[in-house]
N, C-alpha and C positions, 0 to 999 in steps of 0.2 A: 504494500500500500504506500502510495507516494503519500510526501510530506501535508501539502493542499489537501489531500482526501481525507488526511488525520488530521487536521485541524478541522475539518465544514465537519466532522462526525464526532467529535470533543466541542467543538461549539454549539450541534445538535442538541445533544444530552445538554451540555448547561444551560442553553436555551428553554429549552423544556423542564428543567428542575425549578430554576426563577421564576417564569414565568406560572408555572403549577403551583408554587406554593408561596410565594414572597409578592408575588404582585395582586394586588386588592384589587383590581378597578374590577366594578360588579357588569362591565358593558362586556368585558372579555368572555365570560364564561366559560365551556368548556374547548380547547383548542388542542387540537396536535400540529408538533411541527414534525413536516413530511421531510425534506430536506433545508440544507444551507450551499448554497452556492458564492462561493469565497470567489474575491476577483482575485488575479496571480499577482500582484504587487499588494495583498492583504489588507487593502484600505476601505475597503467595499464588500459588503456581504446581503446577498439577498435569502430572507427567512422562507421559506415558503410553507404556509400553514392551513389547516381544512378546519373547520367548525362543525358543531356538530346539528344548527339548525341553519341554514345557509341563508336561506327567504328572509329573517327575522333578524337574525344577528351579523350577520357580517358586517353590514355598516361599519354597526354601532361596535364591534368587536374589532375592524379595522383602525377606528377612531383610538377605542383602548389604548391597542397597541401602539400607535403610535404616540400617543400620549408618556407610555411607558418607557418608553425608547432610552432617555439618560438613566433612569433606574437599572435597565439592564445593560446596560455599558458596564455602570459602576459595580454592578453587583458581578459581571465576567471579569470584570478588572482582577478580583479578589480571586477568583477561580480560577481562572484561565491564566497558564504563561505564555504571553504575547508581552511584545514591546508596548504595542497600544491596537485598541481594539478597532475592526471597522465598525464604520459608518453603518447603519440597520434600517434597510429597506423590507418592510415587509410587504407579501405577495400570496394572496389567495391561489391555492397552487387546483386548478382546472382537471390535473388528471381523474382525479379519484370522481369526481361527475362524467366524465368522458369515461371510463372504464364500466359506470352503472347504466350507460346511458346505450353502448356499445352490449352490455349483457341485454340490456332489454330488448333490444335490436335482434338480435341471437335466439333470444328465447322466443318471440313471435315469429321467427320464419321457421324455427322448430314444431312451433305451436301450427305452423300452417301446412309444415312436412305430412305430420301427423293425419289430417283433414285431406 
């Protein structure tokens, strides 16, 4: 595993531990982050994360997070050995809809084999 792919997967997990347990804001609610995509000079990091009611909270869960944004800087500071942390773009990451969306697709021309 190259160096870039152990830091986006050690930034993952502390991403995900902080923001699970130490960040309050009640707009967040329940989130997973899917991956981190590190830019290769480490200045720059995109979060990409799924929620788990899309329609309702995303917004308001988008807002959150970016509200929270210096809180989880400081709180990787602490965790994380980096010189200094990137910058935290977060991004509603589309697979995980695109994958439910491609089953249902699958399952109705199954459903139509059948017939």
């Amino acid at each position: 595993m190259d160096r870039l792919k152990k830091i986006e997967v050690d930034l993952q997990r502390e991403i995900s531990f902080i923001i699970n347990t130490k960040v309050k804001d009640p707009r967040i609610g329940f989130i997973t982050i899917t991956y981190i995509k590190l830019s290769s000079d480490y200045h720059y990091m995109d979060v990409y994360f799924t929620v788990m009611d899309k329609e309702q909270n995303l917004k308001s869960c988008l807002e959150g997070l970016n509200k929270s944004r210096g809180f989880i800087k400081k709180n990787l500071l602490d965790r994380v050995k980096l010189k200094s942390i990137p910058d935290i773009k977060f991004v509603y990451d589309e697979l995980i809809d695109k994958g439910f969306r491609i089953n249902e697709i699958l399952e109705k021309i199954k459903l139509n084999e059948k017939l």
